[in-house]
C-alpha positions as CSV (number, residue, x, y, z in Angstrom):
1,X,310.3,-135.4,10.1
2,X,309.4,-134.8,6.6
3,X,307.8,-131.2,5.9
4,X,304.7,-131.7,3.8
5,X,303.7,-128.9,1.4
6,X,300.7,-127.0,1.0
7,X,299.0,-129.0,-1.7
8,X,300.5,-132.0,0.1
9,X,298.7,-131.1,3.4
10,X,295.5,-129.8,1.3
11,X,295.4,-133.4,-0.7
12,X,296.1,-135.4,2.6
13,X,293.2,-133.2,4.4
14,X,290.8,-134.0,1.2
15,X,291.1,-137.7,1.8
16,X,291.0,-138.0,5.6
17,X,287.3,-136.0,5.2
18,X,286.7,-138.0,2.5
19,X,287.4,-140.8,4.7
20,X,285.2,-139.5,7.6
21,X,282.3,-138.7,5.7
22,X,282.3,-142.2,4.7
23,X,282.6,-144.0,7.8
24,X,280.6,-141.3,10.4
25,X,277.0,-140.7,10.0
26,X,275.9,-138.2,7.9
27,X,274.7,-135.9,10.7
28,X,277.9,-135.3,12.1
29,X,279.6,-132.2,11.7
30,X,283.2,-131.9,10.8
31,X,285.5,-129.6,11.9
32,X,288.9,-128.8,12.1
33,X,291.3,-127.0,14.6
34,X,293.3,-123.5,13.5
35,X,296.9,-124.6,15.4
36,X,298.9,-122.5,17.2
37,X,302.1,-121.2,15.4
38,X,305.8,-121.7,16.9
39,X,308.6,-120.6,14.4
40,X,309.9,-123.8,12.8
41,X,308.7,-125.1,9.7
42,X,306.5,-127.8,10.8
43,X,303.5,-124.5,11.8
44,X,303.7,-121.8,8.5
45,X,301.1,-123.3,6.4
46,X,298.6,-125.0,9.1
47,X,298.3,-121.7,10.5
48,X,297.9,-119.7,7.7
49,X,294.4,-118.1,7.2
50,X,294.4,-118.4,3.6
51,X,295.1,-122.3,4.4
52,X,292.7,-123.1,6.8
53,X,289.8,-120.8,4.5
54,X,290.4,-123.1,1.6
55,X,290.5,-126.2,3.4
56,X,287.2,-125.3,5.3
57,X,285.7,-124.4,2.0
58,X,286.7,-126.6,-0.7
59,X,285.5,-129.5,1.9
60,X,282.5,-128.0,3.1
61,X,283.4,-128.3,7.1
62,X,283.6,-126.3,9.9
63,X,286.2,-124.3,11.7
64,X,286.9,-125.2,15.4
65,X,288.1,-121.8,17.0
66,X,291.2,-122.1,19.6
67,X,291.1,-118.5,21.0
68,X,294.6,-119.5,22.8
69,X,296.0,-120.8,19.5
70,X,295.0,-117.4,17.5
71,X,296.6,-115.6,20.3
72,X,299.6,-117.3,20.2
73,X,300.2,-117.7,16.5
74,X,299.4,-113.7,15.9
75,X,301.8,-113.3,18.7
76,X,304.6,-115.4,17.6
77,X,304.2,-114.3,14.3
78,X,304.2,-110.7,15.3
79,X,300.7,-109.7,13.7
80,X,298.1,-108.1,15.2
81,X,295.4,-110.7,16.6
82,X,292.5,-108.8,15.0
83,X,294.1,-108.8,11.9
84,X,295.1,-112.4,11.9
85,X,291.6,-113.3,13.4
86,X,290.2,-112.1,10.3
87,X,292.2,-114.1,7.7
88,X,290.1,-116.8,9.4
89,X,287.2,-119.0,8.4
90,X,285.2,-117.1,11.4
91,X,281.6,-117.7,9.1
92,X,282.1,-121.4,9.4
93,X,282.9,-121.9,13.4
94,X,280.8,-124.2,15.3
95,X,283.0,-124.3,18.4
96,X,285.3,-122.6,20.3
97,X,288.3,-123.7,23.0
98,X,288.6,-121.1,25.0
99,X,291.4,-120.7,27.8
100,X,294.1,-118.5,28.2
101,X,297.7,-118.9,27.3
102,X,301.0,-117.3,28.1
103,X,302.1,-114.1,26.0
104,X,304.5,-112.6,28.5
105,X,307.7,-113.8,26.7
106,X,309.0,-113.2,23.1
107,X,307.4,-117.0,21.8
108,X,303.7,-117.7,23.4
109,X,302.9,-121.1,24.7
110,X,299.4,-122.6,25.3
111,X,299.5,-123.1,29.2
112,X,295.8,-123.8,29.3
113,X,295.5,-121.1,31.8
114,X,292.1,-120.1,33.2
115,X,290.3,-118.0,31.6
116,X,290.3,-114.5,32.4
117,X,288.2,-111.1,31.5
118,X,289.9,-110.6,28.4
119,X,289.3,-114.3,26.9
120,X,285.8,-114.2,28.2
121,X,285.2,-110.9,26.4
122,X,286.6,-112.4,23.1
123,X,284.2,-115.5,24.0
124,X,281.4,-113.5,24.5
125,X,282.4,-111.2,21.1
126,X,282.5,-114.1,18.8
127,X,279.3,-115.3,19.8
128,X,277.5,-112.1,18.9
129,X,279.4,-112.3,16.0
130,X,279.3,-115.7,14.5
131,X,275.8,-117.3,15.5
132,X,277.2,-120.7,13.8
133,X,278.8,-121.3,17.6
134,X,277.0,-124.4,18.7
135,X,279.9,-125.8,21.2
136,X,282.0,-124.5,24.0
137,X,285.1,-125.8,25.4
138,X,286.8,-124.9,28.9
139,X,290.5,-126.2,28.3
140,X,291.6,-125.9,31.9
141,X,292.7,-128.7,33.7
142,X,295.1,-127.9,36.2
143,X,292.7,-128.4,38.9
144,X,288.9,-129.2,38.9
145,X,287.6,-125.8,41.3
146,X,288.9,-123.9,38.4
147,X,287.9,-125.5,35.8
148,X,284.2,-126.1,37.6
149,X,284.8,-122.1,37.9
150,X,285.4,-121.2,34.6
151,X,282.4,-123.6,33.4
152,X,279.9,-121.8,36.0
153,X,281.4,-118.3,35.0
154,X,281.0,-118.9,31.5
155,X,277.1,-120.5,32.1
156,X,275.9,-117.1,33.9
157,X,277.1,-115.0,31.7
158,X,276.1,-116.4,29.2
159,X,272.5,-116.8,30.6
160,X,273.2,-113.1,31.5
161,X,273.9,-112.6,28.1
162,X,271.3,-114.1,26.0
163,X,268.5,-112.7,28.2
């Protein structure tokens, strides 16, 4: 397919919020997804911090946080995660996906993996962070004792937490 450019994907975004505002009730909060980076041209702008910051910005929305997909794209794109984390629109999050993905080969790939200490810790650090996180989303689905799991894990320590 055709490989859009910056101002082409900026323009394209403009109009599809546009769009939403006008046809979703005003209460509704929109958000958009940082994507996970793979090296082909299709992923070097969407995944670009200074991309996403302007788009979240300039329209007045709200980032959805894939800890996977940051993992990934830092990894792929050999950058440290921290680093890339904070090119980021982290001030504007309102929700996070949160599972974990493979990182044991030279390219990354979102497996949707349970979660494990280390994702739960970043969960756990963005939250006392960023106090815009309203929603949280488990993406494991591999088999529902897991994913039930992961949700119950999250909910105590949470709980745990915020006591």
């Amino acid at each position: 397919g055709k490989v859009f450019s910056r101002d082409e994907m900026l323009n394209s975004s403009t109009k599809n919020i546009d769009w939403l505002r006008k046809t979703l009730n005003s209460d509704i909060k929109i958000a958009i997804e940082n994507n996970n980076y793979y090296p082909t041209e299709a992923y070097g702008v969407v995944t670009d911090g200074e991309f996403l910051s302007e788009l979240v910005f300039e329209n007045n929305i709200y980032l959805l946080f894939d800890i996977a997909h940051a993992l990934i794209t830092a990894h792929n794109k050999f950058q440290d995660y921290n680093k890339y984390k904070k090119t980021l629109p982290l001030d504007r999050v309102i929700q996070l996906h949160i599972c974990k993905p493979d990182l044991s080969s030279r390219i990354a790939y979102d497996t949707h993996d349970k979660p494990d200490a280390r994702i739960y810790e970043e969960v756990f650090s963005l939250i006392a962070e960023y106090p815009s996180i309203e929603y949280l989303t488990v993406e494991y689905y591999k088999e529902k004792e897991g994913l039930i799991d992961s949700i119950k894990q999250l909910k105590h320590s949470l709980d745990f937490e915020l006591i």
